[in-house]
VOMAR-542557 format. One record per residue (C-alpha): x negated, y, z; residue in three letters. Coordinates in nm, 4 decimals. Each point is the difference from the previous one (the first is absolute). Example, Ala and Ser with C-alpha at 12.3 -4.5 7.8 and 13.67 -1.06 7.14 Angstrom:
-1.2300; -0.4500; 0.7800; ALA
-0.1370; 0.3440; -0.0660; SER
This chain:
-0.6237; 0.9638; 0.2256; UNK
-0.3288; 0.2083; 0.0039; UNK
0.0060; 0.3556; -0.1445; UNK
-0.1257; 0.1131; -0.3625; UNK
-0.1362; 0.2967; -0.1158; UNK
-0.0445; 0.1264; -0.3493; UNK
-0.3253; -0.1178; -0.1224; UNK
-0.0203; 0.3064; -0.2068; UNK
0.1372; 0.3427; 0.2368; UNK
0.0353; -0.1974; 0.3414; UNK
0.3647; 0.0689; 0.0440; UNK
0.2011; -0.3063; 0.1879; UNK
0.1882; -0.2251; -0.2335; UNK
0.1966; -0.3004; 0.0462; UNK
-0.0728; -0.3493; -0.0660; UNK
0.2507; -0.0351; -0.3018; UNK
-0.1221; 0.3170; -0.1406; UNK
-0.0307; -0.0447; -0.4078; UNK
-0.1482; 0.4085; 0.0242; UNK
-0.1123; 0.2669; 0.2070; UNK
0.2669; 0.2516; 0.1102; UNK
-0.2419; 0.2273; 0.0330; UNK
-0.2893; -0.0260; -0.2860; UNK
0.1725; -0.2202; -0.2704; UNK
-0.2320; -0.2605; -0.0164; UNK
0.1378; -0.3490; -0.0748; UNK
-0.0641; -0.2277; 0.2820; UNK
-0.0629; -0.3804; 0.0603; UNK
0.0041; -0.2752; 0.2410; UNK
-0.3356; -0.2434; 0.0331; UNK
0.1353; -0.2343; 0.2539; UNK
-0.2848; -0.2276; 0.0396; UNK
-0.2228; 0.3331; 0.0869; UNK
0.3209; 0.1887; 0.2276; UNK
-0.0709; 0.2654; -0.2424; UNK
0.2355; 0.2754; -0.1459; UNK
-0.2168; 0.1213; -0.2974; UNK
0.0669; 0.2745; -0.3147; UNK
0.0855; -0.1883; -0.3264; UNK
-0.2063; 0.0627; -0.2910; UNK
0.2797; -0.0794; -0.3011; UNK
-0.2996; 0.0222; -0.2205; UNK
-0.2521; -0.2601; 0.1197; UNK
0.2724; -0.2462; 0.1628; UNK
-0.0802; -0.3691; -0.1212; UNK
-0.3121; 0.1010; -0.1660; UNK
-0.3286; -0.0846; 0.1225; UNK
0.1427; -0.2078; 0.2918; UNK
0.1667; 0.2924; 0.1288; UNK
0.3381; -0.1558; 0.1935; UNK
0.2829; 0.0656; -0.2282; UNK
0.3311; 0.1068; 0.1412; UNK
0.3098; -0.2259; 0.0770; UNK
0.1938; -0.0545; -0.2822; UNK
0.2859; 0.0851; 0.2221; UNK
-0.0565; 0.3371; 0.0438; UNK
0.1560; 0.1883; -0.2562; UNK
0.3108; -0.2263; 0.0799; UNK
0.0285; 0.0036; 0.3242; UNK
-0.2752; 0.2359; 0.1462; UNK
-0.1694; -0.2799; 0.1387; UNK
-0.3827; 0.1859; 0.0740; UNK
-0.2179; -0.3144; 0.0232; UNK
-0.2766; -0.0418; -0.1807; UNK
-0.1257; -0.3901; -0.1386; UNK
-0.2691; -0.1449; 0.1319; UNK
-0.3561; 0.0247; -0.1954; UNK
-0.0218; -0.3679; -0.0767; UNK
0.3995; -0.0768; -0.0397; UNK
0.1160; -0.1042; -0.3195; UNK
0.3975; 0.1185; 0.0857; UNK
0.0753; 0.3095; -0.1297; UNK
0.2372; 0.0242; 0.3608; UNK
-0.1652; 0.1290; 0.3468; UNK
-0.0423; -0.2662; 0.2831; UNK
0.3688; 0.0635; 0.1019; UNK
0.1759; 0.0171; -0.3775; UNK
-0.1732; -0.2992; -0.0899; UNK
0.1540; -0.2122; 0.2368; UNK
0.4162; 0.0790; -0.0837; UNK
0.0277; -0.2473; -0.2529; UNK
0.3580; 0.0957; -0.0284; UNK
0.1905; 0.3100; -0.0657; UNK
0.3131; 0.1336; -0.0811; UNK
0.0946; 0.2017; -0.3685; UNK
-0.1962; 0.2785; 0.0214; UNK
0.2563; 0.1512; -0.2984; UNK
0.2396; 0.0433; 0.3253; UNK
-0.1169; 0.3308; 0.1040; UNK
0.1802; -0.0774; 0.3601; UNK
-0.1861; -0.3274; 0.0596; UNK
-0.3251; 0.1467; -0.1394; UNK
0.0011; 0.2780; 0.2971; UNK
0.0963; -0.2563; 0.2615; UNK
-0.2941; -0.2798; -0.1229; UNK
-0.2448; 0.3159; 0.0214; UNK
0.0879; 0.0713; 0.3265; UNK
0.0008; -0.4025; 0.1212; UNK
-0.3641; 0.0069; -0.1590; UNK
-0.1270; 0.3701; 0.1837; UNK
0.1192; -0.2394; 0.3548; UNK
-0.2336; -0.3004; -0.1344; UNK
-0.2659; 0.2265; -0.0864; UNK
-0.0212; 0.0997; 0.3806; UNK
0.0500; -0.3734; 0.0818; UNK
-0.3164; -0.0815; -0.2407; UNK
-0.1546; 0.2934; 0.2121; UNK
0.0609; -0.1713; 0.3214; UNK
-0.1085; -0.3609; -0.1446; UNK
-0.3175; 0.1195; -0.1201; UNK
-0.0982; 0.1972; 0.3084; UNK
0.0511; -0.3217; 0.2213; UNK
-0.2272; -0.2282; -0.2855; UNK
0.3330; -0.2539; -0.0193; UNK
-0.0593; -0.1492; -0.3315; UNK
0.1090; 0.0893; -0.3247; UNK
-0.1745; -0.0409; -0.3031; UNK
-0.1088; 0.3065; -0.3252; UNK
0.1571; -0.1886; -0.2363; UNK
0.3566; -0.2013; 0.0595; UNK
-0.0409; -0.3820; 0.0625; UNK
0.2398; -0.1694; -0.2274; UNK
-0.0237; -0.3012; 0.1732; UNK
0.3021; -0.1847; 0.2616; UNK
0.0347; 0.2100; 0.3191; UNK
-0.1639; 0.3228; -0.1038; UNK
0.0819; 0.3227; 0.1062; UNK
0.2506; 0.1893; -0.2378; UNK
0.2723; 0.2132; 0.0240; UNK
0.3544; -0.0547; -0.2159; UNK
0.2005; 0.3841; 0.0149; UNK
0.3012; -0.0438; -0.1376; UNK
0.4308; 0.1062; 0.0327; UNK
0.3120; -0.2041; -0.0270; UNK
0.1130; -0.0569; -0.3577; UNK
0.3091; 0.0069; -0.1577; UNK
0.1337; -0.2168; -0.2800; UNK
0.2696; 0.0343; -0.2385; UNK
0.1984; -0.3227; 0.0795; UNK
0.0527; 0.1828; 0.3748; UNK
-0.2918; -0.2067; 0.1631; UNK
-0.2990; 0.1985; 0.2249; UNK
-0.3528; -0.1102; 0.0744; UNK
-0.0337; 0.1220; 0.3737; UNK
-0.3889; 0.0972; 0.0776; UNK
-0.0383; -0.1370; 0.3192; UNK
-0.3332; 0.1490; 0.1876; UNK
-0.2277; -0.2372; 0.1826; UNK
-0.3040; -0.2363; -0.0712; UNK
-0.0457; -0.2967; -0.1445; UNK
-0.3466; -0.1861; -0.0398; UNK
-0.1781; 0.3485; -0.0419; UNK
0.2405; 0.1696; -0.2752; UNK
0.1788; 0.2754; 0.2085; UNK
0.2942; 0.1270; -0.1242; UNK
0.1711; 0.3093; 0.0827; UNK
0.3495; 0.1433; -0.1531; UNK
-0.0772; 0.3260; -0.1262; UNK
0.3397; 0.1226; 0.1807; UNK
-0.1971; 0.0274; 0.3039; UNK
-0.1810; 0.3156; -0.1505; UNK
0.3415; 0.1532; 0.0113; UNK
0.0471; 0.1888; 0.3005; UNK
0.3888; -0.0335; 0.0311; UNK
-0.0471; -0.3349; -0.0887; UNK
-0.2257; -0.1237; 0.2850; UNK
0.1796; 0.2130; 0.2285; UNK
0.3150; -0.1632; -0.0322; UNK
-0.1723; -0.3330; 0.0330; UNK
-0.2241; 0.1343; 0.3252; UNK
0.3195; 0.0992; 0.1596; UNK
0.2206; -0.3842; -0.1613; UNK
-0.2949; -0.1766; 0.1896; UNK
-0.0616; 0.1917; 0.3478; UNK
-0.3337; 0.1205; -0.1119; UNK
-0.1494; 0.2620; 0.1729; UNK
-0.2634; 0.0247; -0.2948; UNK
-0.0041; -0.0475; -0.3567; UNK
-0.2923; 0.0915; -0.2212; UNK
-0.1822; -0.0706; -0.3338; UNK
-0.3142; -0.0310; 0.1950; UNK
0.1533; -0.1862; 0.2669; UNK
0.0995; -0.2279; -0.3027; UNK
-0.3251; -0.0464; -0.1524; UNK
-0.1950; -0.0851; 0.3346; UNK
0.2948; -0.2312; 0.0841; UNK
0.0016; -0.2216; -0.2683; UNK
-0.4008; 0.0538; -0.0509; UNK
-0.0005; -0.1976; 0.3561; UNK
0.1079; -0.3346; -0.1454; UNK
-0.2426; -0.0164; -0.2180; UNK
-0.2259; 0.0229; 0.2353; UNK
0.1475; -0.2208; 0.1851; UNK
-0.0503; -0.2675; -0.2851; UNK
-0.3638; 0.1799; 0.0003; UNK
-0.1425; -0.0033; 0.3143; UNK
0.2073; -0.2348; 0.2083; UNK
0.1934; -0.3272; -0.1534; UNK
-0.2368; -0.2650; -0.0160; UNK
-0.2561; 0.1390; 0.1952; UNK
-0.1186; 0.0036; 0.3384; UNK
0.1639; 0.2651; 0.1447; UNK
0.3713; -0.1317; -0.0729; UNK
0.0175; -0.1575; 0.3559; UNK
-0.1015; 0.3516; 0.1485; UNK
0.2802; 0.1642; -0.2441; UNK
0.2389; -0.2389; 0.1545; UNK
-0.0582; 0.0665; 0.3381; UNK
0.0267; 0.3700; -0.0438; UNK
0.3175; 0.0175; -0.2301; UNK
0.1489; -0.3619; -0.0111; UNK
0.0249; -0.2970; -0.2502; UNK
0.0860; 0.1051; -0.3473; UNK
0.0497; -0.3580; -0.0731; UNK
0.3698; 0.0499; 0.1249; UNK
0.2195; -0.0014; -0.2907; UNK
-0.0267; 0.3906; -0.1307; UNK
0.3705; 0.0068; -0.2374; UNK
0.1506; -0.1022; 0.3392; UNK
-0.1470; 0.2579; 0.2508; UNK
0.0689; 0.2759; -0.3066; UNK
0.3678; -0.1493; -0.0072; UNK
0.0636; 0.0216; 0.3498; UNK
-0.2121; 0.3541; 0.0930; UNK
0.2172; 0.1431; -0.2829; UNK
0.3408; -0.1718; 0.1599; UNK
-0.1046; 0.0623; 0.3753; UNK
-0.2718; 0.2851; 0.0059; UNK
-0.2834; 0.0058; 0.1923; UNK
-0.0707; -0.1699; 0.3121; UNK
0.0723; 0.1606; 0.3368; UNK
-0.2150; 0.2147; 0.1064; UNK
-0.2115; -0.0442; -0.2753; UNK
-0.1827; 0.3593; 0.1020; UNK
-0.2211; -0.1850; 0.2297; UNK
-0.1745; -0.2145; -0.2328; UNK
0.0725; 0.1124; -0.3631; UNK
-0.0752; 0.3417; -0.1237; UNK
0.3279; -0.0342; -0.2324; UNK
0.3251; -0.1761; 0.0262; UNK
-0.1097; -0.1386; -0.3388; UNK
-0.3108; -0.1713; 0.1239; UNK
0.2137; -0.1750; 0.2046; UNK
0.1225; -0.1774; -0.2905; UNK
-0.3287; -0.2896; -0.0453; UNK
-0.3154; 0.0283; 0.0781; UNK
-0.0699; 0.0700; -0.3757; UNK
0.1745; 0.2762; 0.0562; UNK
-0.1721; 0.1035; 0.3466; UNK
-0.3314; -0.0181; -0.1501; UNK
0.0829; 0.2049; -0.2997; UNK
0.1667; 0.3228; 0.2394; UNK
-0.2545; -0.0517; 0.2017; UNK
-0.2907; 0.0594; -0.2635; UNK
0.2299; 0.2204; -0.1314; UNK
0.0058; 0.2165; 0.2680; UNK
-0.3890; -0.0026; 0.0698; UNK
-0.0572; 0.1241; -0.3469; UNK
0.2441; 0.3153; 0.1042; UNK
-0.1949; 0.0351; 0.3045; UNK
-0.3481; -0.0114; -0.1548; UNK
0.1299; 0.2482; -0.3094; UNK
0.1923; 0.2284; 0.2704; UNK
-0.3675; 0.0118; 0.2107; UNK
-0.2278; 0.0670; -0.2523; UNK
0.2753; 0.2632; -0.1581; UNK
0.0181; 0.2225; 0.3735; UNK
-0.3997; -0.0589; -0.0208; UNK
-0.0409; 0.1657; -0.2915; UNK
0.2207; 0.3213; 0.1024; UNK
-0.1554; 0.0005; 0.3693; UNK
0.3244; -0.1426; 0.1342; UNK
-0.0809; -0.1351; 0.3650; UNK
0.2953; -0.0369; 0.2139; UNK
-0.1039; -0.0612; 0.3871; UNK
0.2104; -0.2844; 0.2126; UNK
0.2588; 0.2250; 0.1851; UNK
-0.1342; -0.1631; 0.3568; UNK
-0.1866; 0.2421; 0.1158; UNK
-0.2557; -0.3225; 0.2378; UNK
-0.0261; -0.1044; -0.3842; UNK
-0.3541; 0.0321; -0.1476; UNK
-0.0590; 0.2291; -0.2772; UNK
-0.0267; -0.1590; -0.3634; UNK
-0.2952; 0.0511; -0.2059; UNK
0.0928; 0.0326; -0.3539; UNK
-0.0314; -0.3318; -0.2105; UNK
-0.3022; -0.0138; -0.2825; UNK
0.1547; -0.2466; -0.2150; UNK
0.3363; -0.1386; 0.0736; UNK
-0.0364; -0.2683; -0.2467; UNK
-0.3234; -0.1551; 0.1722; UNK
0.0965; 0.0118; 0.3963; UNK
-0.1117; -0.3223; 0.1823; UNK
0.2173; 0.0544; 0.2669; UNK
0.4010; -0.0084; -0.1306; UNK
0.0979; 0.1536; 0.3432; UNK
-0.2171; 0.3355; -0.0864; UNK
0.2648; 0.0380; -0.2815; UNK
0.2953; -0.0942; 0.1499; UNK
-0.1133; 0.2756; 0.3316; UNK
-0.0965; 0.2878; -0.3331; UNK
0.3602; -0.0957; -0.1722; UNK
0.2273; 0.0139; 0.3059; UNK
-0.0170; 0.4192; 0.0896; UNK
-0.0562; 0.0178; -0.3884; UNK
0.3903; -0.1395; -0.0574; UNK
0.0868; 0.1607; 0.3236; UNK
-0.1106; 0.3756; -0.1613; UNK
0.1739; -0.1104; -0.3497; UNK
0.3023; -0.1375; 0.1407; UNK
0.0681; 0.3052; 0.1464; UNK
-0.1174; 0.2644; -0.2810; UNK
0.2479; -0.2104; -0.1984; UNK
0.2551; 0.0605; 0.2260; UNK
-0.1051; 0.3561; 0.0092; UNK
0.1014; 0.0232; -0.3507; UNK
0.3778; -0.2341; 0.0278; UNK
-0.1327; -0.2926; -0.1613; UNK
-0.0812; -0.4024; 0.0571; UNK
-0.3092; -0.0825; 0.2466; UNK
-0.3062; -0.0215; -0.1639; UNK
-0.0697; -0.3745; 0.1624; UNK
0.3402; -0.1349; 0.1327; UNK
-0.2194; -0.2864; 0.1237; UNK
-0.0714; -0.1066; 0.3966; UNK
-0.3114; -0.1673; 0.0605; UNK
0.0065; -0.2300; 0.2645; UNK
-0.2876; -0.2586; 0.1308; UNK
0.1077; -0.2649; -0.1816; UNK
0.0429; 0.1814; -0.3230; UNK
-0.3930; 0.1068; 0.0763; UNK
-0.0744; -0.3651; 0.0230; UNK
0.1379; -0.0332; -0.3441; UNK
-0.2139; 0.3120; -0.1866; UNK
-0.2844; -0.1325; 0.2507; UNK
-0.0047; -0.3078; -0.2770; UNK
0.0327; 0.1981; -0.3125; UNK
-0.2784; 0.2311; 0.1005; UNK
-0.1938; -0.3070; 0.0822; UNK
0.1129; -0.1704; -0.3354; UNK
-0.1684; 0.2900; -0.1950; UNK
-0.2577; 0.0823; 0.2084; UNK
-0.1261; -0.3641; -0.0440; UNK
0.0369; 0.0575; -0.3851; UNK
-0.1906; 0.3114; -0.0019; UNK
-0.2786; -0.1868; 0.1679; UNK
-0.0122; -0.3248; -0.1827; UNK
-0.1083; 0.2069; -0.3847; UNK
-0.2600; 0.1842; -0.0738; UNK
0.0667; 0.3158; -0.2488; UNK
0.3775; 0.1372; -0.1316; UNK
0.2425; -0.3215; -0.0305; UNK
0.0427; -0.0300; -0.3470; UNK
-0.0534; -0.3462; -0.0575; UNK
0.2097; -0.2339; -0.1624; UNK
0.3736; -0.0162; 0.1653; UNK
């Protein structure tokens, strides 16, 4: 994440800012100009002015529509179809904060020109985004929310915005990370999948890197869930999870380049330039644009002393690792194909990606 300044007295503000700390002034989010701006209550909607999300008295959500959209929802808000009863003050503070870690994952999808569309395709297979907890009925019975995707609806159970809640499940399931972000970009991955791979000429490529998905994906759940991961499973996946199917593999995998690209561009912006600790190792220049590197190794060579340096400030300060993550040369293999994946999708349009989905 870049850093914003207060259009109006130039003090640093934060990319979910709603106002400045320091002025006042009501701010907003342009996301198809990467532009924190001051909102004029006044003129918004008039006179093609962009009009604010219709989120963000509810939720604080600090998008602003696009010009031409007819939604009265930002890019991100328009595409959660589903959410829970906003009259439950509880799971209206946990949706707003699963919808501030999709704003950053819209962030990150925009800035690599994957594509989305201004106004939500209704159609089979589009993007959209079902946020929603278990239910209780009278007779006894509960609806369990089960996160995951599912021909391009994502759901997620709003438990997960819960800290003690996804916690307890990090620590059930041997995770050594658990995020809302780490959500979004997960999930986001299979529909990309569907996107930019199935049916198309790069599936054979796909399946040479991370295996056949044909094999049947219940089973492999059932048994990685039953047995674990596979031995040694550090050398070639970058979780014990990915170990599961190649679905799976894929997803972490894309997953994870999204945290390295968003961690980059994030120690960019605050001059954060960790050196290899080898002292024969050349120096590192610092990267322009993390989301636009041709060459995936230049990232993985900026992120290593980067995690290094985090790992142990977090230490420092008694708490988890920043990145609890070993890359080794097979995992680069893997992120070698999603940066290729996207880089070949920035190349092949012309203009933002906001075409049909």
């Amino acid at each position: 994440m870049r850093r914003f300044l207060c259009p109006n007295c130039n003090n640093q503000i934060h990319f979910e800012n709603t106002q400045c700390v320091s002025c006042g002034s009501g701010l907003a989010y342009m996301p198809l100009q990467d532009q924190l701006v001051v909102l004029n209550v006044e003129s918004a909607g008039s006179g093609g002015t962009p009009r604010p999300c219709a989120n963000r008295d509810l939720i604080g959500c600090n998008w602003l529509c696009a010009r031409d959209a007819q939604s009265k929802f930002c890019l991100s808000c328009l595409h959660t179809t589903k959410i829970p009863d906003t009259s439950d003050d509880e799971r209206r503070q946990r949706w707003g904060r699963l919808e501030r870690a999709k704003r950053r994952l819209f962030y990150a999808l925009i800035k690599f020109g994957l594509p989305l569309a201004v106004e939500r395709d209704k159609s089979e297979g589009a993007l959209h985004f079902e946020l929603l907890g278990d239910e209780s009925h009278p007779n006894g019975n509960e609806k369990r929310v089960m996160t995951g995707h599912y021909n391009g609806r994502i759901t997620i159970n709003i438990d997960e915005a819960d800290d003690a809640i996804r916690e307890k499940k990090r620590t059930t399931l041997g995770e050594p990370y658990r995020t809302l972000i780490g959500h979004f970009r997960h999930e986001v991955a299979h529909y990309y999948w569907d996107r930019l791979i199935a049916g198309k000429d790069v599936i054979s490529a796909c399946r040479a890197c991370f295996g056949d998905e044909r094999q049947n994906y219940a089973e492999a759940l059932k048994a990685y869930y039953i047995n674990g991961p596979v031995s040694d499973w550090q050398q070639s996946y970058v979780s014990g999870y990915a170990s599961a199917h190649p679905w799976e593999d894929f997803a972490e995998t894309w997953a994870h380049y999204f945290h390295i690209v968003g961690g980059l561009e994030t120690a960019r912006a605050y001059g954060l330039n960790p050196q290899p600790s080898h002292p024969a190792a050349p120096v590192l220049a610092q990267l322009e644009d993390p989301y636009h590197v041709s060459d995936h190794l230049q990232l993985i060579q900026h992120w290593i002393p980067l995690t290094v340096a985090m790992n142990a400030m977090n230490r420092s300060m008694g708490i988890s690792d920043y990145y609890p993550f070993v890359l080794s040369p097979r995992i680069s293999e893997k992120l070698k194909f999603v940066h290729d994946l996207i880089e070949a999708q920035q190349q092949s349009i012309k203009g933002p990606p906001f075409n049909a989905e």
